[in-house]
MIMISE-91402 format. One record per atom (N, C-alpha, C, O): residue number from 1; chain; atom name; z, y, x. Coordinates in Angstrom, 3 decimals, decimal comma, m for minus. Atoms other than C-alpha are relative to their C-alpha. Example, Ala and Ser with C-alpha at 12.3 -4.5 7.8 and 13.67 -1.06 7.14 Angstrom:
2
R marnu rofi zaba       up    north     east
R     1    A    N    0,000   m1,190    0,890
R     1    A   CA    7,800   m4,500   12,300
R     1    A    C    0,000    1,200    0,900
R     1    A    O    0,665    1,181    1,936
R     2    A    N   m0,060   m1,190   m0,820
R     2    A   CA    7,140   m1,060   13,670
R     2    A    C    0,730    1,090   m0,770
R     2    A    O    0,899    2,198   m0,261
end
This chain:
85
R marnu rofi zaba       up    north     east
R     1    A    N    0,620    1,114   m0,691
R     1    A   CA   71,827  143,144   70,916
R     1    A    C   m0,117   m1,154   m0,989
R     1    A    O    0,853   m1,502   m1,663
R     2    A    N    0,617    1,583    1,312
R     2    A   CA   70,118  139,922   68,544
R     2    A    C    1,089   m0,598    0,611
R     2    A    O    2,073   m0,088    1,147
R     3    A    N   m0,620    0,856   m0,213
R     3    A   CA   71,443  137,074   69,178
R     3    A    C   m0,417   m0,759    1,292
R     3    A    O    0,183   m1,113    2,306
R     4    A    N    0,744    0,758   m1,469
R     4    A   CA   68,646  135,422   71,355
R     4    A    C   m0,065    0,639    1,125
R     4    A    O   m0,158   m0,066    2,130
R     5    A    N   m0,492   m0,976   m1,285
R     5    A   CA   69,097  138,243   73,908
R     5    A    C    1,444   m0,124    0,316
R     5    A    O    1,533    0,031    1,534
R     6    A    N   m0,975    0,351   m0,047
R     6    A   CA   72,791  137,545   73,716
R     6    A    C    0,170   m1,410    0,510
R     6    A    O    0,968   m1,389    1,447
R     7    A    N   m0,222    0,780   m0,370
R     7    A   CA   72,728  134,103   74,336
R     7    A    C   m0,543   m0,407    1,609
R     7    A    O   m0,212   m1,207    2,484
R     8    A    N    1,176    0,150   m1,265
R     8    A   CA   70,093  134,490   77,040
R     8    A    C    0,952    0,909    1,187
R     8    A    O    0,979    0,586    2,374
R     9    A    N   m0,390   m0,717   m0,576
R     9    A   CA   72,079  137,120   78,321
R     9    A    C    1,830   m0,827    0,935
R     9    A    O    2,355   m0,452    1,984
R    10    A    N   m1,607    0,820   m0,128
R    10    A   CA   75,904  134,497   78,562
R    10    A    C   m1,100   m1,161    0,897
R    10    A    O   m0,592   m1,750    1,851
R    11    A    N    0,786    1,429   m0,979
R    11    A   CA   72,976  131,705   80,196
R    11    A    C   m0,389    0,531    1,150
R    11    A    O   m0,463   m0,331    2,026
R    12    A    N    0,236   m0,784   m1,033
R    12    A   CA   72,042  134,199   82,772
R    12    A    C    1,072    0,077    0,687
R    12    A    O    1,156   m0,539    1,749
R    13    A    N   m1,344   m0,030   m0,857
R    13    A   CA   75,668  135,214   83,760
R    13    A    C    0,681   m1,144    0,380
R    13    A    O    1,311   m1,095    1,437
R    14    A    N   m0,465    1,332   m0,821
R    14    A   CA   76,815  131,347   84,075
R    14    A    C   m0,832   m0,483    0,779
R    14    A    O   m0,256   m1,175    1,619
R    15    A    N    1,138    0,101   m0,955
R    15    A   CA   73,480  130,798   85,978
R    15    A    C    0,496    0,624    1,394
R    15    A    O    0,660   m0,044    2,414
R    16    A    N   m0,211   m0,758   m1,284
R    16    A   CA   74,363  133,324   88,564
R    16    A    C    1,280   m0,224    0,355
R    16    A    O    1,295   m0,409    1,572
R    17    A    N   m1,509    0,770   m0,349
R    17    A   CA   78,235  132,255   88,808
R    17    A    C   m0,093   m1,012    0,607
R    17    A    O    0,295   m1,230    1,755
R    18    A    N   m0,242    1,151   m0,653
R    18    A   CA   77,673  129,139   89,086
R    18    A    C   m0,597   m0,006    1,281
R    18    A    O    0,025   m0,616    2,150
R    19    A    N    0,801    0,037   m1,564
R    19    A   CA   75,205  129,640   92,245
R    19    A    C    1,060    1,063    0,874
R    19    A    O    1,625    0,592    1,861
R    20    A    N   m1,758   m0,871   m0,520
R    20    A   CA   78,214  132,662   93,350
R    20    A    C    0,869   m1,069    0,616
R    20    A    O    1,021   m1,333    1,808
R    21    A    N   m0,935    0,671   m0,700
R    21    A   CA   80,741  130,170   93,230
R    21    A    C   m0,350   m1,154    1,247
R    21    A    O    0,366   m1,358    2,227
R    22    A    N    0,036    1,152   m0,696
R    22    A   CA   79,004  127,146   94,845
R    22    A    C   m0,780    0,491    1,154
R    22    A    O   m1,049   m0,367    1,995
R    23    A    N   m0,246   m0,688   m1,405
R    23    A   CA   78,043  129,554   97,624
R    23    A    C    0,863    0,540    0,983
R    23    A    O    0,702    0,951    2,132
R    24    A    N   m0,957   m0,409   m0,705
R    24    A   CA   80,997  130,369   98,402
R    24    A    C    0,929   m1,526    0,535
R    24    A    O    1,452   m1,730    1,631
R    25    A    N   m0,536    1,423   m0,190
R    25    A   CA   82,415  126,516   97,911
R    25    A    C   m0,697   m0,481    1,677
R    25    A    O   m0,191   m1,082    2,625
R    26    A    N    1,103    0,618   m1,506
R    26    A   CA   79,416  125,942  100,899
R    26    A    C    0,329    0,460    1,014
R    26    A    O    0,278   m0,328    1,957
R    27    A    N   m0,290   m0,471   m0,723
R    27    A   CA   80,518  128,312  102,950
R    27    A    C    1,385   m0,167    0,369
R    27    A    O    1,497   m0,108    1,594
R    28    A    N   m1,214    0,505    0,009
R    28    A   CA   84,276  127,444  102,682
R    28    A    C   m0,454   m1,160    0,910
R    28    A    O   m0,373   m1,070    2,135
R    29    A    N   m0,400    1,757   m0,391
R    29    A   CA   83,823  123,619  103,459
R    29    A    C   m0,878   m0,430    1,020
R    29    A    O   m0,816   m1,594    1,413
R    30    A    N    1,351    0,138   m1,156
R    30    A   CA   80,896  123,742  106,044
R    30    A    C    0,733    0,854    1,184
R    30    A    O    0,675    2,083    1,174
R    31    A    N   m0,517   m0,431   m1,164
R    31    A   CA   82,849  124,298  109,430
R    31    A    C   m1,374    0,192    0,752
R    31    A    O   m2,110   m0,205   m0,152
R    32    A    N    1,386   m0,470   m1,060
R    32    A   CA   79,766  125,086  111,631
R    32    A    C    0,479    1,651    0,268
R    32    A    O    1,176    2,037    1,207
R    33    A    N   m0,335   m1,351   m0,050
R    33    A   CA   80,100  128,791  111,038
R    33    A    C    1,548    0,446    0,914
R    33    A    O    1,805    1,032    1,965
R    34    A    N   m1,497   m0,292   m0,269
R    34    A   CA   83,788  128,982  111,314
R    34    A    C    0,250   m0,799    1,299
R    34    A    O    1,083   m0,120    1,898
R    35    A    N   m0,168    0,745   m1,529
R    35    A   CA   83,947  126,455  114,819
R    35    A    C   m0,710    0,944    0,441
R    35    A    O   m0,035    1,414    1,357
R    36    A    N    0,659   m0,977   m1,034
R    36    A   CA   81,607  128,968  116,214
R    36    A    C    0,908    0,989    0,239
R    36    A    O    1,093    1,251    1,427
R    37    A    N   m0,297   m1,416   m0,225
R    37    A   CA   83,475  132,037  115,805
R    37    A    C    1,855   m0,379   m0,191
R    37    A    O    2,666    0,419   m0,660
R    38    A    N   m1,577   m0,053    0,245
R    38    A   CA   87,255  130,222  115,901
R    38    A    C    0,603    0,564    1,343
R    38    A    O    1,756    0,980    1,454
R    39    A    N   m0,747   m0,559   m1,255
R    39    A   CA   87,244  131,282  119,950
R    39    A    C   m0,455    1,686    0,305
R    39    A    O   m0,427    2,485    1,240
R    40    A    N    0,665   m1,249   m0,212
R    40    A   CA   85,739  134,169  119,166
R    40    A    C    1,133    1,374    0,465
R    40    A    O    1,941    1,421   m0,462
R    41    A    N   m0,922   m0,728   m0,118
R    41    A   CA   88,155  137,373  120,792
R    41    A    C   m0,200    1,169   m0,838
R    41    A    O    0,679    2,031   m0,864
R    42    A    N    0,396   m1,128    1,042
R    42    A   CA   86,474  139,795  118,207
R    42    A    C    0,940   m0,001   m1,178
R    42    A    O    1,566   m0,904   m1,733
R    43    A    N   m1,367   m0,374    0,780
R    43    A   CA   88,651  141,839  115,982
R    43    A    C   m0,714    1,137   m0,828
R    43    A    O   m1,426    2,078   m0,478
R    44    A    N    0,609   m0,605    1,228
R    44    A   CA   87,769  143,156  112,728
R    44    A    C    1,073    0,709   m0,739
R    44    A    O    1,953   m0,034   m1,172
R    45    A    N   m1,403   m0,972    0,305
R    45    A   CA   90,375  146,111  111,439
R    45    A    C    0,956   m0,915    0,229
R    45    A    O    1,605   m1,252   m0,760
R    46    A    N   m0,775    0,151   m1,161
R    46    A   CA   92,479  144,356  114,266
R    46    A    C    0,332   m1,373   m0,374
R    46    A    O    1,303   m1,835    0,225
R    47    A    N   m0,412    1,045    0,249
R    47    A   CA   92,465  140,931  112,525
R    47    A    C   m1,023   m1,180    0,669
R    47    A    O   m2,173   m1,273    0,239
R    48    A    N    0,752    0,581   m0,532
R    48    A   CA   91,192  138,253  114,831
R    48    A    C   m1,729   m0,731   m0,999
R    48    A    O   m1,577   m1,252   m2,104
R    49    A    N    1,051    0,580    0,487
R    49    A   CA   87,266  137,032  113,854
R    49    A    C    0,484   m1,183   m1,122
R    49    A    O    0,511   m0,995   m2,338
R    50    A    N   m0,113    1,188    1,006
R    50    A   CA   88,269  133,297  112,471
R    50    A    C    0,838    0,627   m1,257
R    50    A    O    0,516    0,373   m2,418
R    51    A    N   m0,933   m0,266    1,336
R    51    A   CA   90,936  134,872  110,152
R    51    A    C   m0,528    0,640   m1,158
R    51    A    O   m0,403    0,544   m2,379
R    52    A    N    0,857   m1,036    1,428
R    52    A   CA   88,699  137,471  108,669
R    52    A    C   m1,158   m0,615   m0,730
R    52    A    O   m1,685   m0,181   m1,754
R    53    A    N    0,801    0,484    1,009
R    53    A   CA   86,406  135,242  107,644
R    53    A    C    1,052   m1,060   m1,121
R    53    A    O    0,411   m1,317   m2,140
R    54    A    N   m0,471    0,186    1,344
R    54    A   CA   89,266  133,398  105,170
R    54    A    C    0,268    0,766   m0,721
R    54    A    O    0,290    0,533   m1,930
R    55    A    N   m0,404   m1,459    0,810
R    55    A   CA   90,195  136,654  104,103
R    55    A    C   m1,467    0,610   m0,386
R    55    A    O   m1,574    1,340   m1,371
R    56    A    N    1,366   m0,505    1,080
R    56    A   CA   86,539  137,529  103,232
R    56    A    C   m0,080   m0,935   m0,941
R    56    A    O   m0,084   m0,450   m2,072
R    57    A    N    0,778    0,750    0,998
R    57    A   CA   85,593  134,312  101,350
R    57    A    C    1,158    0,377   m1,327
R    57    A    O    0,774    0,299   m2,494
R    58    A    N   m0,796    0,325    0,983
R    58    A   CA   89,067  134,797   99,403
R    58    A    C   m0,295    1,154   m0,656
R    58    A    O   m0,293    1,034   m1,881
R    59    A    N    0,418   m1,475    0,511
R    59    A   CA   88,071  138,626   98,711
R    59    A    C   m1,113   m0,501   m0,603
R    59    A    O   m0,786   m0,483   m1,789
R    60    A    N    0,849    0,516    0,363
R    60    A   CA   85,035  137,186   97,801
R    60    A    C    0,142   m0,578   m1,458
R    60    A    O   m0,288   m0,251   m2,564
R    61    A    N    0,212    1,067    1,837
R    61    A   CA   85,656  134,671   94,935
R    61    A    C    1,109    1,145   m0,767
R    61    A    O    0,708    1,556   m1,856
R    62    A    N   m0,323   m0,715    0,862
R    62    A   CA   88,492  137,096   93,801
R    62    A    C   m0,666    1,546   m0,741
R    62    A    O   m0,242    2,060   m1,776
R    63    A    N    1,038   m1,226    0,574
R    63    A   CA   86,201  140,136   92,935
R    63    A    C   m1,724   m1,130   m0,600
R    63    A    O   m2,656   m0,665   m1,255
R    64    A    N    0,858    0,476    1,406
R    64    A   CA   83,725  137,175   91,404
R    64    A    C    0,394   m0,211   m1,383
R    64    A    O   m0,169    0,121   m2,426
R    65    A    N   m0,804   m0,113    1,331
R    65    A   CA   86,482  136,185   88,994
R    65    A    C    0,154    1,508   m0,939
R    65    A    O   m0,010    1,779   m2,129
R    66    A    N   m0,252   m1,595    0,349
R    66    A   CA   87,181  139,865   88,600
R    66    A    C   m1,346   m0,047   m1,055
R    66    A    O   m1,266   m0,237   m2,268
R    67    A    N    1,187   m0,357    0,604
R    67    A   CA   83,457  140,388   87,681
R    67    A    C   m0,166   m0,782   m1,311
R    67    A    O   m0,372   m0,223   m2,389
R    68    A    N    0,253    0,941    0,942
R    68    A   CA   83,152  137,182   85,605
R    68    A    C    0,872    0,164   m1,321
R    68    A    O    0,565   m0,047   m2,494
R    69    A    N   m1,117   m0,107    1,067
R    69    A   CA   86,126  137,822   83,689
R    69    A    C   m0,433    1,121   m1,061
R    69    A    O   m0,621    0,962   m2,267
R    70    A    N    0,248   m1,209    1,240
R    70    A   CA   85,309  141,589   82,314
R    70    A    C   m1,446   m0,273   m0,445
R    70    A    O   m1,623    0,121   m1,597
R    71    A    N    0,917    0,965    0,922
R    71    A   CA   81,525  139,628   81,682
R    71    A    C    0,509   m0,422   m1,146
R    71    A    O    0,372    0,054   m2,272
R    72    A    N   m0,429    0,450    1,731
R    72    A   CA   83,142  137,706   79,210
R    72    A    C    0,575    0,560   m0,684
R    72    A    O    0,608    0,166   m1,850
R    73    A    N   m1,051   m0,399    1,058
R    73    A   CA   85,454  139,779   77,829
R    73    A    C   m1,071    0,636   m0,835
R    73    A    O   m1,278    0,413   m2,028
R    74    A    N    1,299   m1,104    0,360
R    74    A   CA   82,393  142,390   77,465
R    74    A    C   m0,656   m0,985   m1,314
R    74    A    O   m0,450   m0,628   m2,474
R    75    A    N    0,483    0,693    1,056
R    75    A   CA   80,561  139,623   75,358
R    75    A    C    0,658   m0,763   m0,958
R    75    A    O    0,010   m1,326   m1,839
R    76    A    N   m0,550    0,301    0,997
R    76    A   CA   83,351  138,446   73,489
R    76    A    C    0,131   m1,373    0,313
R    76    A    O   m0,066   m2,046   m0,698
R    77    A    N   m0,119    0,688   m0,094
R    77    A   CA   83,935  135,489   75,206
R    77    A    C    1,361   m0,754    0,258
R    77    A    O    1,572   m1,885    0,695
R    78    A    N   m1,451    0,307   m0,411
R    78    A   CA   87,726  135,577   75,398
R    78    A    C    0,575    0,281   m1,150
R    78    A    O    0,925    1,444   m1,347
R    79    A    N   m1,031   m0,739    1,130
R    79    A   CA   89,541  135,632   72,157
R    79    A    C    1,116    0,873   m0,052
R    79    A    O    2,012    0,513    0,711
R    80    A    N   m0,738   m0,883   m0,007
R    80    A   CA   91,607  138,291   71,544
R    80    A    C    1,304   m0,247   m0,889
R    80    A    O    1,109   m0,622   m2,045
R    81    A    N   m0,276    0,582    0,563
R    81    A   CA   94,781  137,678   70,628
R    81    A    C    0,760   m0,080   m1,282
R    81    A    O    1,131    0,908   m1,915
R    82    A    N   m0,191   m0,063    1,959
R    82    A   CA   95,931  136,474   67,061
R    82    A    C   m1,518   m0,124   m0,483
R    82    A    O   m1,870   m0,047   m1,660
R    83    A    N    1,715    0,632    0,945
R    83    A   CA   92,137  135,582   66,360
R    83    A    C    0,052   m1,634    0,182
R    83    A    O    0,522   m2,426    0,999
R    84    A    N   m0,060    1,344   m0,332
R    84    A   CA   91,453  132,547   65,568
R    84    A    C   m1,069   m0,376    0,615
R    84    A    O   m2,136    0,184    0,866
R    85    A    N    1,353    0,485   m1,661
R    85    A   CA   89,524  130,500   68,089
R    85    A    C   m1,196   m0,889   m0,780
R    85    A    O   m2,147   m1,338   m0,140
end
């Protein structure tokens, strides 16, 4: 891979993160959703509605980190260590 495909390629993956994370930030902090469905009696592998949605968003950002992380490592964006930085 050049370089200009490389760089294009690290501006792409923080492009799409950053819109990842601050979709998930929106959905976190925007009660609308979550007041609708806090009286909700629905049960999702037996865990009431409101709960499973903190337990999705947190599944959520942790399998973005996940992703983001072996991204960078993949492009060499994490020094390895004993290199110098």
């Amino acid at each position: 891979m050049n370089n200009r495909n490389y760089k294009k390629s690290i501006q792409i993956k923080n492009i799409f993160f950053s819109l990842y994370f601050l979709l998930l930030l929106i959905i976190t902090v925007t009660p609308n959703f979550y007041i609708g469905i806090s009286g909700s009696p629905w049960l999702i592998l037996g865990i009431p509605l409101s709960l499973f949605y903190w337990f999705a968003i947190a599944v959520m950002l942790m399998f973005g980190l996940s992703v983001m992380y072996l991204l960078e490592d993949h492009f060499g964006e994490i020094p390895r260590e004993g290199e110098d930085q």
